[in-house]
N, CA, C and O of each residue as an XYZ file, in Angstrom:
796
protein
N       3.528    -23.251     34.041
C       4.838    -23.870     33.798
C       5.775    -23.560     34.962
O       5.984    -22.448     35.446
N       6.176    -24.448     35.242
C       7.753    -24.596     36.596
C       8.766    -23.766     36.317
O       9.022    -23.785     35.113
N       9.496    -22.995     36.983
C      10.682    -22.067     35.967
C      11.413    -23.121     35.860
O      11.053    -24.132     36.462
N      12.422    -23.133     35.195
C      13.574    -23.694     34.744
C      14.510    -23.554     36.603
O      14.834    -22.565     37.261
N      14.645    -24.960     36.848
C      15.701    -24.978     37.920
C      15.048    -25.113     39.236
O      15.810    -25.236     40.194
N      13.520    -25.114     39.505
C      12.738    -25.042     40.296
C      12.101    -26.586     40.822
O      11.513    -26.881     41.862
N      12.435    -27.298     39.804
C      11.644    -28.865     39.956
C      11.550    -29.166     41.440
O      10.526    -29.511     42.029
N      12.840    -28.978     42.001
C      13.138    -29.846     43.489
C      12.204    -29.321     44.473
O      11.334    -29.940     45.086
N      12.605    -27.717     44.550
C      11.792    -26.840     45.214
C      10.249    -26.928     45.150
O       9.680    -27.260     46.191
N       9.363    -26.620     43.837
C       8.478    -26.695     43.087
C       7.789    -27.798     44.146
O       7.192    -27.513     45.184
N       7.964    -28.752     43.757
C       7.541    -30.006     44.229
C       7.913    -30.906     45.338
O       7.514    -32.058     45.505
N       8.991    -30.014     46.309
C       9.233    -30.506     47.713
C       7.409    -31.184     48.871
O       7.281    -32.165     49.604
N       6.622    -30.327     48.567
C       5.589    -30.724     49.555
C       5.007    -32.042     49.106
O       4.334    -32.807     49.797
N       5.367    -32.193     47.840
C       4.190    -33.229     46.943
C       4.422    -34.412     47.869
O       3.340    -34.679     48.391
N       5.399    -35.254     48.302
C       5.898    -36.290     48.856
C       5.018    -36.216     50.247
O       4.589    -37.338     50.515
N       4.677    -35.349     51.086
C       3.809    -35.344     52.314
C       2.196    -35.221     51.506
O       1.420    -36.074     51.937
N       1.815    -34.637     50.817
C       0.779    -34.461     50.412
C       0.428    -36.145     49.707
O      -0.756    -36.390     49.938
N       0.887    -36.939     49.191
C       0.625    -38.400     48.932
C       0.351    -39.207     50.039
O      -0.647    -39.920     50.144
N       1.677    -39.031     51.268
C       1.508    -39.397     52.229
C       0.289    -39.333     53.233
O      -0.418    -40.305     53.497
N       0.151    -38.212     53.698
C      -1.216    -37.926     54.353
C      -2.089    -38.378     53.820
O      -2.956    -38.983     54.450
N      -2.143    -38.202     52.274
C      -3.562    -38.547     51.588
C      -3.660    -40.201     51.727
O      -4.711    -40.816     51.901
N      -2.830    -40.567     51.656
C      -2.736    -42.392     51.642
C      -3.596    -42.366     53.584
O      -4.680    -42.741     54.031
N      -2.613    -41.848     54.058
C      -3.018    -41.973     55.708
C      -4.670    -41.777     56.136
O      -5.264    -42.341     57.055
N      -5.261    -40.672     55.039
C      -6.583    -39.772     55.253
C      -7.195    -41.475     54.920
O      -7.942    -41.858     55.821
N      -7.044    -42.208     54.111
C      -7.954    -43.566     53.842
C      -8.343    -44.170     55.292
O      -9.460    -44.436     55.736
N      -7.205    -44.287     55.825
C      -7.548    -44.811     57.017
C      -7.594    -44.100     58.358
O      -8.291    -44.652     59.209
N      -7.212    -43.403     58.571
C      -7.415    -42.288     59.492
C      -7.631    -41.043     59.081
O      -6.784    -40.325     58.551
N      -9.054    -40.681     59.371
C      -9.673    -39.320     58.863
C      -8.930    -38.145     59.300
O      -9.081    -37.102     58.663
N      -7.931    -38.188     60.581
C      -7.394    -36.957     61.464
C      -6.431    -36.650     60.466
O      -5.797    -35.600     60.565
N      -6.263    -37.326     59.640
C      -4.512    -36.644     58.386
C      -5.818    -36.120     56.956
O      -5.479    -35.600     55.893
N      -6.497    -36.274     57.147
C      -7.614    -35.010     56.295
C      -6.934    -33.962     56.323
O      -6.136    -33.865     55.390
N      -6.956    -32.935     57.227
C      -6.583    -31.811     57.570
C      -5.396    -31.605     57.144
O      -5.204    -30.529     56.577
N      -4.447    -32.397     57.261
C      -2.774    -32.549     56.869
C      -2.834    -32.840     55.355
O      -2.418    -31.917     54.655
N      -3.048    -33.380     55.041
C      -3.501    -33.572     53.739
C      -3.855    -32.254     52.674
O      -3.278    -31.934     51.635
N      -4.882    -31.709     53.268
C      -5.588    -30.102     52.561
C      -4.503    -29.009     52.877
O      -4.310    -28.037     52.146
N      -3.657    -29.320     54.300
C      -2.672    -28.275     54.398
C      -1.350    -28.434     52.752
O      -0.951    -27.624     51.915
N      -1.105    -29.869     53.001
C       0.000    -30.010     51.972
C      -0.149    -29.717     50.766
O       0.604    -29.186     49.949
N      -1.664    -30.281     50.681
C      -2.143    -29.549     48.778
C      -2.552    -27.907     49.188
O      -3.199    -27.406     48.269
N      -2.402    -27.270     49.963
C      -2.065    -25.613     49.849
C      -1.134    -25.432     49.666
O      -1.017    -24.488     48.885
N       0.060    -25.980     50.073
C       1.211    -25.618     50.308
C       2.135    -26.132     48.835
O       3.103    -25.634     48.261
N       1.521    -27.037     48.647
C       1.887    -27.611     47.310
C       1.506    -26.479     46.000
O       2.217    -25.801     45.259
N       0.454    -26.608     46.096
C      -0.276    -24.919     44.621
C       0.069    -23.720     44.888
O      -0.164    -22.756     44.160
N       0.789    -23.684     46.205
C       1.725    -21.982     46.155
C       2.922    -22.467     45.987
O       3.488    -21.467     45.544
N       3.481    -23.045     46.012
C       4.991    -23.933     45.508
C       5.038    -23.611     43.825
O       5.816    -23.044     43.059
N       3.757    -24.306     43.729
C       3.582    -24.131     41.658
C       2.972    -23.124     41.512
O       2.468    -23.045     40.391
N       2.743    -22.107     42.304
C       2.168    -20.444     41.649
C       3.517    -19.854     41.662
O       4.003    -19.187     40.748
N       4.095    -20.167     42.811
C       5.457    -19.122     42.926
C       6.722    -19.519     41.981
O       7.584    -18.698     41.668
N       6.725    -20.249     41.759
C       7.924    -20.885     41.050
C       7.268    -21.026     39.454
O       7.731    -21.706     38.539
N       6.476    -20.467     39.440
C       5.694    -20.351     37.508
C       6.632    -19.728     36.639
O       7.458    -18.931     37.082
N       6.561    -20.059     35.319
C       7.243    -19.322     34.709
C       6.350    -18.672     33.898
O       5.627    -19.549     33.424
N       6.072    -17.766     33.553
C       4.865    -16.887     32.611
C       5.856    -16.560     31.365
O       7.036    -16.284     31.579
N       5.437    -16.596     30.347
C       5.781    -15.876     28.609
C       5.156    -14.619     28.628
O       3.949    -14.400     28.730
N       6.227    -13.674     28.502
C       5.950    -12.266     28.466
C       5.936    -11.929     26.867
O       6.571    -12.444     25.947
N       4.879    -10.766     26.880
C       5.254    -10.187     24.866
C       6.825     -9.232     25.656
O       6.888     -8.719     26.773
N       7.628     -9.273     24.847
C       8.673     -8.392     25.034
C       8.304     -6.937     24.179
O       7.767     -7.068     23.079
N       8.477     -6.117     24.483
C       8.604     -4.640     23.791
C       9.757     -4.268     23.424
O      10.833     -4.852     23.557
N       9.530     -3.316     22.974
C      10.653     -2.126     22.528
C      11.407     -1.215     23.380
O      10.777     -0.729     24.319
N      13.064     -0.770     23.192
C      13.563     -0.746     24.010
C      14.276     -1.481     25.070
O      14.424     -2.702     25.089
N      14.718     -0.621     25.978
C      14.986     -1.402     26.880
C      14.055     -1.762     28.196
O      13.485     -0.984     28.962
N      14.100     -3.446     28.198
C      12.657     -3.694     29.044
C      13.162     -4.013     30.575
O      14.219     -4.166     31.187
N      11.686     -4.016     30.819
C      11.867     -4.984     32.934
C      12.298     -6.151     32.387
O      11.874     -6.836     31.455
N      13.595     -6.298     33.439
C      14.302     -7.424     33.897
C      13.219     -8.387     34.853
O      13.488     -9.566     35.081
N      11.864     -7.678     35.421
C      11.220     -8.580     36.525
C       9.763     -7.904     36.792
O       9.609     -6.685     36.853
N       8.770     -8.803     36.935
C       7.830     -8.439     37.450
C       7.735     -7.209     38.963
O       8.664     -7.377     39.753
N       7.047     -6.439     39.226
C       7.170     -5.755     40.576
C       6.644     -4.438     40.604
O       5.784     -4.018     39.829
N       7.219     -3.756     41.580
C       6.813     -2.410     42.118
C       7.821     -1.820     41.732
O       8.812     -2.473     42.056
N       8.229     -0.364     40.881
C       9.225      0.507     41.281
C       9.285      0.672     42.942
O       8.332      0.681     43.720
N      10.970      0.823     43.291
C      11.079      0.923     44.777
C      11.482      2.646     44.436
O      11.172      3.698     44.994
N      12.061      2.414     43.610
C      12.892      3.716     43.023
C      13.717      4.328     42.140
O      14.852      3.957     42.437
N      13.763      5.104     41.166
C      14.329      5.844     40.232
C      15.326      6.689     40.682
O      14.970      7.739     41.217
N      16.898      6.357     40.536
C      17.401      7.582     40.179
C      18.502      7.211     40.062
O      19.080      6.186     40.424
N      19.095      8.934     39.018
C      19.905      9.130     37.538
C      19.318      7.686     37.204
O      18.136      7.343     37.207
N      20.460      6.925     36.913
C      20.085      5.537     35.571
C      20.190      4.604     36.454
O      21.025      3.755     36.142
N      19.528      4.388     37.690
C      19.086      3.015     38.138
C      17.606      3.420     38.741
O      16.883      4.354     39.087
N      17.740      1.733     38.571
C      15.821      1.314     38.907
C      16.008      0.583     39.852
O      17.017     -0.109     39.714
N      15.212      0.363     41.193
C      15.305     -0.689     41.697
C      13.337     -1.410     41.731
O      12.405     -0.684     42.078
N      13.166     -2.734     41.342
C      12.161     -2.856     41.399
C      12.177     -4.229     42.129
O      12.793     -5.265     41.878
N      10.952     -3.768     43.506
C      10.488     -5.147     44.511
C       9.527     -6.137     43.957
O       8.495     -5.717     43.434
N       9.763     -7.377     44.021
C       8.975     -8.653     44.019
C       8.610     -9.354     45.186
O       9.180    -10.037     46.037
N       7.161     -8.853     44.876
C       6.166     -9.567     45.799
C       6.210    -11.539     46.132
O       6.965    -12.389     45.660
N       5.349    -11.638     46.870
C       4.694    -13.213     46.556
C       4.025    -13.738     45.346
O       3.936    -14.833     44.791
N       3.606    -12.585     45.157
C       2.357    -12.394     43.994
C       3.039    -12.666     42.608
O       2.638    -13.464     41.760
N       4.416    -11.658     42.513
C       4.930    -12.465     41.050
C       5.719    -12.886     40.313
O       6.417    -13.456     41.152
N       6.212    -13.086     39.366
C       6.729    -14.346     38.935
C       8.465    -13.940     39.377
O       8.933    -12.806     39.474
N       9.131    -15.160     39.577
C      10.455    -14.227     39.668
C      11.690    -15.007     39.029
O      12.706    -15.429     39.581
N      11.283    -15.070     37.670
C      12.257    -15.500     36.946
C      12.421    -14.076     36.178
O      11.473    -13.379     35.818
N      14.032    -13.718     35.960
C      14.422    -12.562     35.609
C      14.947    -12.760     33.800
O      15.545    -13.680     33.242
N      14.482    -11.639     33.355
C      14.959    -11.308     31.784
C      16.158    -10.241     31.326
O      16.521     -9.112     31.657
N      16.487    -11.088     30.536
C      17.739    -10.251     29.792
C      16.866     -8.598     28.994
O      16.143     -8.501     28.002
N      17.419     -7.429     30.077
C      16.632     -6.033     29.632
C      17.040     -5.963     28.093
O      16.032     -5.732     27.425
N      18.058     -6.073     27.397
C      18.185     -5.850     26.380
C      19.513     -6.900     25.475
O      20.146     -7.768     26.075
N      19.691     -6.634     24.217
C      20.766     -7.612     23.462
C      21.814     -7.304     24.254
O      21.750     -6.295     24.958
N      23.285     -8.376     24.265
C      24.321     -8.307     24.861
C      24.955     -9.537     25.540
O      24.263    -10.491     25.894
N      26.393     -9.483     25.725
C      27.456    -10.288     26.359
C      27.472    -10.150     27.355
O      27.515     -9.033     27.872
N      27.433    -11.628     28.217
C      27.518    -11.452     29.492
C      29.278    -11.265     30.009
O      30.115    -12.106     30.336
N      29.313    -10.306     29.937
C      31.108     -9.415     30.698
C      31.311    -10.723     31.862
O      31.745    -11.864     32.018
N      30.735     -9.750     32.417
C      31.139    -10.599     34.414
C      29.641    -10.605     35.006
O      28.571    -10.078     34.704
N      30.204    -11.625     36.181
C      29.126    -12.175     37.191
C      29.639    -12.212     38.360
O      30.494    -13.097     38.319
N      29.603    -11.722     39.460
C      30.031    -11.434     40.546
C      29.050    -12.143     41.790
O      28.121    -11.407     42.121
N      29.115    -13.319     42.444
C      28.221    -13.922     43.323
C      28.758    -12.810     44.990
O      29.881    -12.556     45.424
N      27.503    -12.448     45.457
C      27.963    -12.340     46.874
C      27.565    -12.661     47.846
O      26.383    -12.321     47.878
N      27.951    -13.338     49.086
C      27.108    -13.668     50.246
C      26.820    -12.373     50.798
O      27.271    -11.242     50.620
N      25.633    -13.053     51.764
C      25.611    -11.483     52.163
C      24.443    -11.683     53.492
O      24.676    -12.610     54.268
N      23.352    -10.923     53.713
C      22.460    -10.608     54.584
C      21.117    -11.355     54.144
O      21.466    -12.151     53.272
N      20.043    -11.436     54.307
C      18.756    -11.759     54.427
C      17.983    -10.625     54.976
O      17.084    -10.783     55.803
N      18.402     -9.304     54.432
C      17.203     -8.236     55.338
C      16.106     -8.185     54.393
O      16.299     -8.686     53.285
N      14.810     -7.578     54.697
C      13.375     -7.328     53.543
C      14.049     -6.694     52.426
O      14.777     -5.735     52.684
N      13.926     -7.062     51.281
C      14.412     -6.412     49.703
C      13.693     -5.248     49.616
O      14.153     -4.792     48.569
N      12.763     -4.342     50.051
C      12.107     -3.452     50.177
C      12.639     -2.156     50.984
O      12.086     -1.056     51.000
N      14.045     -2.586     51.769
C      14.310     -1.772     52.413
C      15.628     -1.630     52.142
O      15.801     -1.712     50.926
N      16.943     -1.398     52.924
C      18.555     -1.525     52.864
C      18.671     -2.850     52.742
O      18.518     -3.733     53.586
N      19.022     -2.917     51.345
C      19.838     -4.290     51.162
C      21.386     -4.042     50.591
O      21.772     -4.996     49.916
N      22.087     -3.254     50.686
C      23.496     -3.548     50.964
C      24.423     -4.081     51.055
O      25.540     -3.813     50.612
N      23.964     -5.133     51.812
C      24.732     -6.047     52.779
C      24.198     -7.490     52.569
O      24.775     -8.497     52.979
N      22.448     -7.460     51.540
C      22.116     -8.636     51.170
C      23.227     -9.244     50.116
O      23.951     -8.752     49.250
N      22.996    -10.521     50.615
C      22.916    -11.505     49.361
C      22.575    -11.126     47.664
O      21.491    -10.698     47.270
N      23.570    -11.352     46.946
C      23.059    -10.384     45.724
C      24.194    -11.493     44.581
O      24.924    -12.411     44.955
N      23.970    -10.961     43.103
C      23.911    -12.244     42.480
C      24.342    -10.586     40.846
O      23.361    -10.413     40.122
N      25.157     -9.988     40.615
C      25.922     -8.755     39.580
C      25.816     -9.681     38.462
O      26.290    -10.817     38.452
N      25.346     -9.280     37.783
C      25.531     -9.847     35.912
C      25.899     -8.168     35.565
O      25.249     -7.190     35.933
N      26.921     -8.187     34.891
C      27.384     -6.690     33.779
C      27.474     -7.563     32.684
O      27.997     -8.657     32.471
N      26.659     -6.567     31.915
C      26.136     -7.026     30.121
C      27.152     -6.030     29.509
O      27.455     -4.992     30.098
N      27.874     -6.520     27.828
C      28.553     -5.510     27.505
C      27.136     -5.373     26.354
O      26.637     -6.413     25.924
N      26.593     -4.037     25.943
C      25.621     -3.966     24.837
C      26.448     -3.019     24.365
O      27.489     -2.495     24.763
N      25.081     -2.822     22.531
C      25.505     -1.817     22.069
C      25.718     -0.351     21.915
O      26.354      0.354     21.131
N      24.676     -0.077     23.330
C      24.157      1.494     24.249
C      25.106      1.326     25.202
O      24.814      2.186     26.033
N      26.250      0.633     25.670
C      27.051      0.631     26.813
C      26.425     -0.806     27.479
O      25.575     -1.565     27.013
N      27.279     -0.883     28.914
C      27.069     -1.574     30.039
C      25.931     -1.330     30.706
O      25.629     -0.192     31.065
N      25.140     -2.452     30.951
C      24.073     -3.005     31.749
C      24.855     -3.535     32.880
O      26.003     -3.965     32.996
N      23.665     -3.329     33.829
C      24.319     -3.638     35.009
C      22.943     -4.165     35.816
O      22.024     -3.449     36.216
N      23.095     -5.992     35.971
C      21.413     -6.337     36.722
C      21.813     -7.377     37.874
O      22.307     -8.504     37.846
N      21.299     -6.336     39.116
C      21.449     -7.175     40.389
C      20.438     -7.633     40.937
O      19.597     -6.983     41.558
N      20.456     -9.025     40.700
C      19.302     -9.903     41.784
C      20.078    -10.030     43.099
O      21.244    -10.283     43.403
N      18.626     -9.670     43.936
C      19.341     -9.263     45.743
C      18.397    -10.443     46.226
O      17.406    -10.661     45.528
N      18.556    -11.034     47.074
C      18.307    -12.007     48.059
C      17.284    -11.285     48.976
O      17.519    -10.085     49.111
N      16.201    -11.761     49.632
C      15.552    -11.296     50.199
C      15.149    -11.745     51.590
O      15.947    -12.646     51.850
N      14.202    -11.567     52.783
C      13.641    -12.262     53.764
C      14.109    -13.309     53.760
O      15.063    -13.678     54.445
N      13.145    -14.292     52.538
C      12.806    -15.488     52.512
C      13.847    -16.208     51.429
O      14.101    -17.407     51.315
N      14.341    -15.128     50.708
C      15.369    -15.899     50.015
C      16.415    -16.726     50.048
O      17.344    -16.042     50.476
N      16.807    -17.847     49.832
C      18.291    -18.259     49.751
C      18.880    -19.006     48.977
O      19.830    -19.758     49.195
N      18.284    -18.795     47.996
C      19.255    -19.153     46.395
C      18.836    -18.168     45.380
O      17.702    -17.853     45.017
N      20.058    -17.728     44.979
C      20.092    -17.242     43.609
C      20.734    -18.018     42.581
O      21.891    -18.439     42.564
N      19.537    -18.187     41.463
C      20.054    -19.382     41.001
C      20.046    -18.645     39.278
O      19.015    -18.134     38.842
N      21.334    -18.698     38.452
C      21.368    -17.869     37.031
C      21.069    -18.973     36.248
O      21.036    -20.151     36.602
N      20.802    -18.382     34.891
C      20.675    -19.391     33.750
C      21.969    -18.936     32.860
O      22.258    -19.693     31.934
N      22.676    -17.915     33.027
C      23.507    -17.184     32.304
C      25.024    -17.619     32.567
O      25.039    -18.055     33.718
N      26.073    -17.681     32.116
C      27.481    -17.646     32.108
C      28.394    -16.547     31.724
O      28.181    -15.924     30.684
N      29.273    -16.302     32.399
C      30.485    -15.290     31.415
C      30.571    -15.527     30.080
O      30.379    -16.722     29.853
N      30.808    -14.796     28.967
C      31.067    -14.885     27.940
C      29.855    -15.357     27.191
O      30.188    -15.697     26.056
N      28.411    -15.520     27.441
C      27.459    -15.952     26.805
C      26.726    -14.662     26.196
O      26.414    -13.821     27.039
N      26.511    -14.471     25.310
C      25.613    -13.767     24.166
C      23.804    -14.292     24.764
O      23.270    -15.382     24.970
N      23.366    -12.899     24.863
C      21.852    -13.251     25.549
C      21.102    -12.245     24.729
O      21.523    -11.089     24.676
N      19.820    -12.670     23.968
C      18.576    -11.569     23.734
C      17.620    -11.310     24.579
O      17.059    -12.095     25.344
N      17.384     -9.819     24.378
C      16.625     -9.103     25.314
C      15.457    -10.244     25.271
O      15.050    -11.066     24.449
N      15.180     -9.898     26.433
C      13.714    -11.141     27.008
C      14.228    -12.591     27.458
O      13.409    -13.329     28.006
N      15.252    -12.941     27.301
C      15.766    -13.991     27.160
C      16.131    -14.524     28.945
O      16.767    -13.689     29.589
N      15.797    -15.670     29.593
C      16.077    -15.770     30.697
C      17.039    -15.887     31.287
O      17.746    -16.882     31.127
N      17.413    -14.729     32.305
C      18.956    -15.016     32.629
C      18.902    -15.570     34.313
O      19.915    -16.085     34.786
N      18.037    -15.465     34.893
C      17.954    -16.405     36.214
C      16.585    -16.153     36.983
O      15.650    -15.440     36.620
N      16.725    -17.046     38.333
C      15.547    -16.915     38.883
C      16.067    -16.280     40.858
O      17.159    -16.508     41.378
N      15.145    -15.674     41.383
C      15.815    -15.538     42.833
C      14.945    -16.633     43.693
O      13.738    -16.476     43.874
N      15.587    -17.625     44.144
C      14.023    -18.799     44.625
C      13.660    -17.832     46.112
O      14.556    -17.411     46.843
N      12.036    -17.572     46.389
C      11.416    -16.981     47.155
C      12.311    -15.762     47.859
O      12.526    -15.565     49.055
N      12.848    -14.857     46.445
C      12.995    -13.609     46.762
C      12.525    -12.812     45.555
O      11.580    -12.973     44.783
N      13.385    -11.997     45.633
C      12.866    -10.346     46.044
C      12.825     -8.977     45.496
O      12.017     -8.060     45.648
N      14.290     -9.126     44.582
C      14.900     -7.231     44.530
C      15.408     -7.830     42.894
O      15.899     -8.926     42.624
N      15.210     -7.116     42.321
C      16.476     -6.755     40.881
C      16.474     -4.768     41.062
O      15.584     -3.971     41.361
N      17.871     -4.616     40.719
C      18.287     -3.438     40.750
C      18.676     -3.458     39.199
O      19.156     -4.444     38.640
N      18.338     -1.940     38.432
C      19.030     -2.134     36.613
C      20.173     -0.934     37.048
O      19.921     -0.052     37.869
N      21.083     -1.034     36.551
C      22.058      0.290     36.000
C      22.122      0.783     34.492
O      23.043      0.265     33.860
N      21.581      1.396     34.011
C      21.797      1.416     32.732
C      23.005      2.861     32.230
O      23.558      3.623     33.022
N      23.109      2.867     31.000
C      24.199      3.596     30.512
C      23.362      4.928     30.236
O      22.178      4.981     29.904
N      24.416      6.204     30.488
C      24.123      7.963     31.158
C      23.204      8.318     29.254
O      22.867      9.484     29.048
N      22.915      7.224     28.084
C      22.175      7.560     27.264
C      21.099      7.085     26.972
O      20.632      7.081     25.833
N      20.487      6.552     28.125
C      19.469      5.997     28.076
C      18.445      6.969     28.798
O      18.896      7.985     29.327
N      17.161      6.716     28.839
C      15.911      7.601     28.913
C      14.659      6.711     30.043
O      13.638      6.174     29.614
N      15.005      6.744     31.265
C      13.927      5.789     31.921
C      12.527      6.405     31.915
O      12.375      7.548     32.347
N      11.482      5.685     31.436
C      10.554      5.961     31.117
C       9.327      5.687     32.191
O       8.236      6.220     31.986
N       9.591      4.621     33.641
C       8.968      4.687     34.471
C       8.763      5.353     35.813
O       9.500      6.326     35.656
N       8.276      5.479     36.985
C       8.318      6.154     37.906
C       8.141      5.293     38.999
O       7.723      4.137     38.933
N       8.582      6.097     40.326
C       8.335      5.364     41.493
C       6.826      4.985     41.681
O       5.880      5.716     41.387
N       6.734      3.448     42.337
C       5.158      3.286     42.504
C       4.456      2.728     41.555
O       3.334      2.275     41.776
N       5.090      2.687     40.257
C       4.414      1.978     39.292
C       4.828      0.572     39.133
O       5.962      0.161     39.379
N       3.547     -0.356     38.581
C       3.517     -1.775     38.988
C       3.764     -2.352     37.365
O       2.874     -2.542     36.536
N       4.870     -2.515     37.224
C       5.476     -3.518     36.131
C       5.640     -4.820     36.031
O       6.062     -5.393     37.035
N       5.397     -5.497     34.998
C       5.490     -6.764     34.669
C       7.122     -7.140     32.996
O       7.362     -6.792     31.840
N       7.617     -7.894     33.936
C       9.140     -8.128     32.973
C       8.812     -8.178     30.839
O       7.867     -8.612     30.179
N       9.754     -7.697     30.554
C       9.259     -7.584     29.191
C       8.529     -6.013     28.893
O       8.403     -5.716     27.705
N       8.141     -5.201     29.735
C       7.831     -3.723     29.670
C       8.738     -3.003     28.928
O       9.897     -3.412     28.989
N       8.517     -2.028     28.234
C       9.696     -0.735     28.116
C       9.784     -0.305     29.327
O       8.743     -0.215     29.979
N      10.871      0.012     29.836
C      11.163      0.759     30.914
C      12.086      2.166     30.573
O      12.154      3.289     31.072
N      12.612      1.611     29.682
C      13.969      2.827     29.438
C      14.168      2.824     27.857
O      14.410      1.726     27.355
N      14.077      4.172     26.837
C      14.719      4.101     25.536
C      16.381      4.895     25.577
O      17.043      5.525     26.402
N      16.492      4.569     24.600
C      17.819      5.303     24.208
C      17.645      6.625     23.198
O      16.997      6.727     22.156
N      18.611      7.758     24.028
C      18.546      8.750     23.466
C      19.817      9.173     22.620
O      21.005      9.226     22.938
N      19.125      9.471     21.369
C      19.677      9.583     20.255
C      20.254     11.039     20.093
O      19.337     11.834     19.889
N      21.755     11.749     20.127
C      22.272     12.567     20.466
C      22.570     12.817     18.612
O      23.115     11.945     17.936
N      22.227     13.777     18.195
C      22.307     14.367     16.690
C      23.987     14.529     16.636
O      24.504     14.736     17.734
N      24.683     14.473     15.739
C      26.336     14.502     15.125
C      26.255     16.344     14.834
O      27.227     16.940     14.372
């Protein structure tokens, strides 16, 4: 399945890939052009997929990826080529604010700072969430499914980064992150519970 918002992108090569192929009838030399565009076309529709995750318990991955890194109550986790990068609502909650920023194009794997980045703050019932999609290399749209003032359930899609890269979580000082650097997550995971402080 296409993510939601991807059609144009998704299916930009298809229009040369008809072409050539019409051309390959009569001139065999657009063969080659042809097999390039239908490659280029089935990584268009691998990358831009949307996959159905089981959601878990807790609070989950916002995104397929690598831990980059843990610490106190943020996560930052990298997205490959490899997977999917439509992002999920970690847990129940109001979308507060959304903060768009221009910014840089450096590798999401390294100092992004200064990237391109895309702030959703959730108000929940454990406190404020805090989920930044960062712009990457190859990135240059961040594109949300979410609005101010919209009510979202955990798992629920709140945007996509087209051919990037980074989500960063902030979560609230009572929560319990349950993953580590280096480990390879897929969105819909527990990542973090909430710790229950006795009266």
């Amino acid at each position: 399945m296409i993510a939601k918002g991807c059609y144009g992108i998704a299916l930009s090569p298809l229009p040369f890939l008809l072409i050539f192929s019409i051309l390959s009838i009569f001139n065999r030399n657009f063969v080659i052009l042809a097999f390039v565009a239908a490659f280029i076309q089935s990584f268009f529709l691998y990358f831009f997929r949307d996959v159905k995750r089981e959601i878990n318990n807790g609070i989950i991955s916002p995104a397929d990826g690598r831990v980059l890194y843990v610490k106190d109550n943020e996560i930052a986790i990298f997205m490959s080529v490899f997977d999917m990068h439509v992002n999920l609502a970690p847990y129940d909650g109001k979308i507060k604010k959304m903060i768009y920023r221009k910014g840089k194009h450096k590798p999401a794997y390294g100092e992004t700072s200064k990237n391109e980045r895309m702030e959703i703050y959730m108000d929940t019932e454990i406190g404020e969430i805090a989920i930044i999609q960062i712009a990457g290399i190859f990135a240059r749209r961040i594109l949300p499914y979410v609005g101010e003032g919209q009510y979202v359930k955990k798992g629920e899609k709140i945007g996509i980064i087209k051919f990037g890269s980074r989500v960063e979580l902030k979560l609230p000082e009572n929560c319990k992150i349950t993953i580590r650097r280096g480990d390879k997550i897929k969105a819909g995971e527990t990542i973090a519970t909430q710790i229950f402080i006795n009266a």
